[in-house]
C-alpha positions as a printed NumPy array, in Angstrom:
array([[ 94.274, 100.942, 143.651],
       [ 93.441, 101.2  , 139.987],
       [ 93.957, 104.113, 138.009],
       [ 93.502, 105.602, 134.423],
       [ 94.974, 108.131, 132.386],
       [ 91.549, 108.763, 130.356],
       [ 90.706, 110.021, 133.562],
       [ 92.197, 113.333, 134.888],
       [ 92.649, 114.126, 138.47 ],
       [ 91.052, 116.841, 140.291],
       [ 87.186, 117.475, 141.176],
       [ 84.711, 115.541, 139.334],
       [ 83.09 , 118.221, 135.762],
       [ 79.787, 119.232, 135.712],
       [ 77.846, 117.515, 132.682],
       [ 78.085, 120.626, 130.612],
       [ 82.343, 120.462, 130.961],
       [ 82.408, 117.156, 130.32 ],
       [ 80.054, 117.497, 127.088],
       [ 82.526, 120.806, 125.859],
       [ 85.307, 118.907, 126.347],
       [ 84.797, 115.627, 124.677],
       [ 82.666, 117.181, 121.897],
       [ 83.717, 116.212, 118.434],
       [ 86.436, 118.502, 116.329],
       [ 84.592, 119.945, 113.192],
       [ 84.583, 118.751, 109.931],
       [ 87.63 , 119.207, 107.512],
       [ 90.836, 117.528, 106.389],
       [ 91.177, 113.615, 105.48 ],
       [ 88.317, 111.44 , 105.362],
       [ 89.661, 109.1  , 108.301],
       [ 90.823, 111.004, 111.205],
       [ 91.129, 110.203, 115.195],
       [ 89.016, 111.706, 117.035],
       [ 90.47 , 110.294, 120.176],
       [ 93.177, 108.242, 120.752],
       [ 90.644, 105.108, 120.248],
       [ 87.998, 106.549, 118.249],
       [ 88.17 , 106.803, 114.339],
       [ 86.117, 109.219, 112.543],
       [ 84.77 , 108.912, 109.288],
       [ 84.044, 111.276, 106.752],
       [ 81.817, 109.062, 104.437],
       [ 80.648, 110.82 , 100.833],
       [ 80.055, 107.751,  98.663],
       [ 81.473, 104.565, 100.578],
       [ 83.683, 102.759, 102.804],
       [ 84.342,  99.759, 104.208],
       [ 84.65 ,  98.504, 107.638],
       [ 84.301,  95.483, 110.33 ],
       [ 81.053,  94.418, 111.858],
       [ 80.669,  96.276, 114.993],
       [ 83.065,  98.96 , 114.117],
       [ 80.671, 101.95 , 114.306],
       [ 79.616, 102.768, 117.632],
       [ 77.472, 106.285, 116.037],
       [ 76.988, 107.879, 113.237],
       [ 74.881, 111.283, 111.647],
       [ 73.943, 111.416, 107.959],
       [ 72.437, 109.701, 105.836],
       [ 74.22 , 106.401, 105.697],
       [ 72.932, 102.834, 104.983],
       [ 75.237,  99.674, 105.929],
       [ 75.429,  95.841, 103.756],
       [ 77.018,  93.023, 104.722],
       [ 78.717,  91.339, 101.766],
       [ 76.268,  88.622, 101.163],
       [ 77.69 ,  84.904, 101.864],
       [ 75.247,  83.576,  98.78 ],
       [ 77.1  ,  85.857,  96.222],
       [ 80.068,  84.198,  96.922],
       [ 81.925,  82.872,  93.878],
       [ 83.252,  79.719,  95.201],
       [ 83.399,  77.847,  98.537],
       [ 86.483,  79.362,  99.603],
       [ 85.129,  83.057,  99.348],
       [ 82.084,  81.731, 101.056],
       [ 83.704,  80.544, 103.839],
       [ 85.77 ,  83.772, 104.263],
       [ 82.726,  85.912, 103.968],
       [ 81.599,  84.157, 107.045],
       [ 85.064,  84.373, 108.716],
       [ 86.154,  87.987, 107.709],
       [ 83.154,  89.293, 107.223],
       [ 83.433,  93.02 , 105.801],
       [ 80.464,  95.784, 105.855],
       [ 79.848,  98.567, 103.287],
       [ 77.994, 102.147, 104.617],
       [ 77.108, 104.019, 101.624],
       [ 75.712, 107.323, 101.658],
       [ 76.728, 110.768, 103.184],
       [ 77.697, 111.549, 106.598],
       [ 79.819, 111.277, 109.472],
       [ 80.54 , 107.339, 111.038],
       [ 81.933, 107.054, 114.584],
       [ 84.455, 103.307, 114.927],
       [ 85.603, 101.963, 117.816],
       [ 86.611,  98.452, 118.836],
       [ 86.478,  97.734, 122.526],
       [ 88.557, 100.99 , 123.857],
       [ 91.793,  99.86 , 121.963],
       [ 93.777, 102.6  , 119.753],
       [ 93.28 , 103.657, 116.367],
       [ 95.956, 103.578, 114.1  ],
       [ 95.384, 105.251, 110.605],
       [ 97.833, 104.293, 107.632],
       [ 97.867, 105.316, 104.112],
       [ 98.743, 103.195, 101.434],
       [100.338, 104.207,  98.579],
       [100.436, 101.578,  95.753],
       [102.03 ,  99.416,  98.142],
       [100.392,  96.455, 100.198],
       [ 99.86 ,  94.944, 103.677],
       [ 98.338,  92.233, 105.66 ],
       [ 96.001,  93.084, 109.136],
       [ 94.325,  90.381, 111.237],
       [ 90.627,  90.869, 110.145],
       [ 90.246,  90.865, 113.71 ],
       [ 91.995,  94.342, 114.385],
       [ 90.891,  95.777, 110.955],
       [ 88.38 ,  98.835, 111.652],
       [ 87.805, 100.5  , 108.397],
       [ 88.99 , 100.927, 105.296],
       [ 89.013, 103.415, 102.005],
       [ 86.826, 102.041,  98.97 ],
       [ 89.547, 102.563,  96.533],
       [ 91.78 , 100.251,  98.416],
       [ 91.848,  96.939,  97.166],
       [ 90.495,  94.042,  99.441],
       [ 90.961,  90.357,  99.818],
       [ 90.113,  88.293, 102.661],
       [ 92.003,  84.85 , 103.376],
       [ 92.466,  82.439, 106.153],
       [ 96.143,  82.229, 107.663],
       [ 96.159,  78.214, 107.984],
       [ 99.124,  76.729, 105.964],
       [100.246,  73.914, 108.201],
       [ 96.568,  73.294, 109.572],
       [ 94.592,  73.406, 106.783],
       [ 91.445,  75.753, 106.383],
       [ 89.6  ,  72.61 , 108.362],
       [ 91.49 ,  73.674, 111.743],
       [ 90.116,  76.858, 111.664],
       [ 93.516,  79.128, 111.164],
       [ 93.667,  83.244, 111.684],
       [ 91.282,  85.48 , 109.417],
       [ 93.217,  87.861, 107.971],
       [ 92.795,  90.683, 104.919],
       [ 95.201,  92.03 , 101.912],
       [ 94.71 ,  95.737, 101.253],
       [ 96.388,  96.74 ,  98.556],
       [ 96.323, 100.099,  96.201],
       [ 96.145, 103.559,  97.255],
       [ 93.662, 104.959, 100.575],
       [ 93.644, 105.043, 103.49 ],
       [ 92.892, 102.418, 106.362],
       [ 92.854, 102.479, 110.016],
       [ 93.166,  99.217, 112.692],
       [ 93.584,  98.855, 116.522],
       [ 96.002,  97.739, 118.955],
       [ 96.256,  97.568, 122.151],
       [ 98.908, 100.186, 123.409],
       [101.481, 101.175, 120.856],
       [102.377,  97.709, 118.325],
       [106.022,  96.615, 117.713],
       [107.04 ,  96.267, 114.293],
       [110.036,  93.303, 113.944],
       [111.547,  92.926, 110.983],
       [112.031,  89.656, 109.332],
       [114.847,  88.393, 107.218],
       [115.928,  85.056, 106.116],
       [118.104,  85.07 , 108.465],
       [116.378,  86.159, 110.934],
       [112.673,  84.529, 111.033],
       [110.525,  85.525, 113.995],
       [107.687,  83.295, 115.223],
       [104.705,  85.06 , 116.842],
       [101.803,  84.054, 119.478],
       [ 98.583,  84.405, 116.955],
       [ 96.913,  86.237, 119.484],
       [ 98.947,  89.043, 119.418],
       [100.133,  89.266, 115.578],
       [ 98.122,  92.41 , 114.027],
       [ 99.693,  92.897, 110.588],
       [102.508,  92.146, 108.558],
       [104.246,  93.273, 104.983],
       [102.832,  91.838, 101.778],
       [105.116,  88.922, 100.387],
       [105.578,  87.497, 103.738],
       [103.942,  83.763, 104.48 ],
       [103.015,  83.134, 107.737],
       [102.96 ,  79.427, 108.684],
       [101.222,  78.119, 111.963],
       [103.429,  75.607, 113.973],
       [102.826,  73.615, 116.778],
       [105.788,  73.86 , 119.753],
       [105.081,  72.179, 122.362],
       [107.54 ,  74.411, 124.814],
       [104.937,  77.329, 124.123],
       [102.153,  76.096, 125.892],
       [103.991,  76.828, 129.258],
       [105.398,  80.415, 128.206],
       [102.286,  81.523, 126.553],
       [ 99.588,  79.951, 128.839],
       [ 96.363,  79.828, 126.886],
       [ 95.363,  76.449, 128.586],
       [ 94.022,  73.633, 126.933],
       [ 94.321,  75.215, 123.838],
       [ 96.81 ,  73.917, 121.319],
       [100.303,  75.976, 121.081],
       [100.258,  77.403, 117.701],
       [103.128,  80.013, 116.916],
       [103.009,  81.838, 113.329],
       [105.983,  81.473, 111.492],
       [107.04 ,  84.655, 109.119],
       [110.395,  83.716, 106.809],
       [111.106,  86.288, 104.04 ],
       [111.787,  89.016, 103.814],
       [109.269,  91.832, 105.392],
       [107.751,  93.518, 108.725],
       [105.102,  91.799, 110.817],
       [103.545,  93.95 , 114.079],
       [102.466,  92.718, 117.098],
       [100.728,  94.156, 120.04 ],
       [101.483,  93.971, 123.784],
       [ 98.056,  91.845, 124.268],
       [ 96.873,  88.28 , 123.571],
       [ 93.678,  87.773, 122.35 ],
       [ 92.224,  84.545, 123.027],
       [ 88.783,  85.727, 120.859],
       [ 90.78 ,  85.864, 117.727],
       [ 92.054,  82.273, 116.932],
       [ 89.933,  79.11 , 117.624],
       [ 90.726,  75.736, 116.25 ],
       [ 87.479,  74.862, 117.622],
       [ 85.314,  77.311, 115.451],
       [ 85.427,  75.602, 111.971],
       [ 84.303,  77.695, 108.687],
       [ 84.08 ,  74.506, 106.701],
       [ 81.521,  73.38 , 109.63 ],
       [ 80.006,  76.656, 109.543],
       [ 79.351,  76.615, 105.612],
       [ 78.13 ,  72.837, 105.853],
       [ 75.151,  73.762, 108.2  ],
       [ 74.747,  77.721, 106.128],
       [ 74.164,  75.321, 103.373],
       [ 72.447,  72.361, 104.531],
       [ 69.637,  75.084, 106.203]])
């Protein structure tokens, strides 16, 4: 028998209940606040940036721009605005984000610095600072490697995990090596590497897929969630590839 906790027992609500008691809080407070437990409200008077497919609603008046792949200063930053590609809504009003019924997880930087897998990144404050690179030392860029993004400065920014993330520190000592579809962030200064071990295929179980771990030695933090996933890391999807044929037409 499955069962839920976003469900709670007892007779089923009439429409009007149900619309009373999942109506959204009024305005007031920070500019990013949960308004459930996997749904991110933004307050947006200016700008902000988030994730393609992030916002699920939104009231105002609010326009939304993909950084364009054709500004792009050099290859590199071309091929991470196709990998980690980031979204601006400008305007005034109020932006619903979600990403696929995970949690939200709101953080505020304060002239410190962090890394989040682009792929759990859900929005983030304009005066943070941004920069978007590819996790593939030990690959190479070619192999595809882990999208990831360095915020940096002072704001506020909010990502998902599935169920509540474990932070593990790291120490030179002490390295920890992660399963890349499970790492969601880790502390500034560290540098992942991906490995291959052949012993992971048959603990991790993603198939024919190679058995990549990411290697953090430094000193630092890196979180992981209690969920793989498979979406986020494909050898097989090459930005270099990708570029080649944006370019060629």
């Amino acid at each position: 028998m499955t069962t839920t906790t976003d469900v709670p027992p007892g007779p089923a609500p009439t429409f009007g209940a149900l619309v009373d008691a999942t109506r959204p809080a009024a305005s007031g407070g920070e500019s990013f606040r949960c308004e459930s437990a996997r749904t991110l409200r933004i307050d947006v008077d200016g700008e902000v940036w988030l994730t393609p497919g992030a916002a699920i609603a939104y009231r105002g008046d609010l326009t939304f721009h993909r950084r364009p792949t054709v500004e792009a200063a050099d290859p590199i930053d071309a091929v991470l605005r196709e990998t980690a590609p980031l979204v601006r809504a400008v305007g005034r009003g109020c932006l619903y984000c979600a990403h696929h019924g995970s949690h939200v997880r709101i953080v505020r930087l304060i002239g410190d610095a962090v890394v989040v897998a682009w792929s759990d990144l859900l929005a983030f404050e304009r005066t943070l600072v941004f920069e978007p690179r590819l996790v593939a030392h030990g690959v190479g860029i070619a192999a595809g490697g882990l999208a990831a993004v360095r915020l940096s400065g002072e704001g506020l920014f909010a990502f998902t995990s599935h169920g509540r993330p474990l932070a593990l520190p790291v120490t030179p000592e002490a390295p920890v090596n992660t399963d890349p579809h499970a790492t969601v962030a880790w502390s500034d200064g560290l540098e992942p590497t991906l490995k291959t071990d052949l012993s992971w295929r048959s603990l991790v179980g993603h198939g024919g897929e190679e058995p990549f771990q990411m290697h953090f030695g430094g000193t630092g933090v890196v979180l992981v969630q209690p969920f793989e996933d498979p979406s986020r890391f494909h050898l097989g999807a090459n930005p270099l590839k990708r570029l080649a044929a944006m370019v060629g037409g």
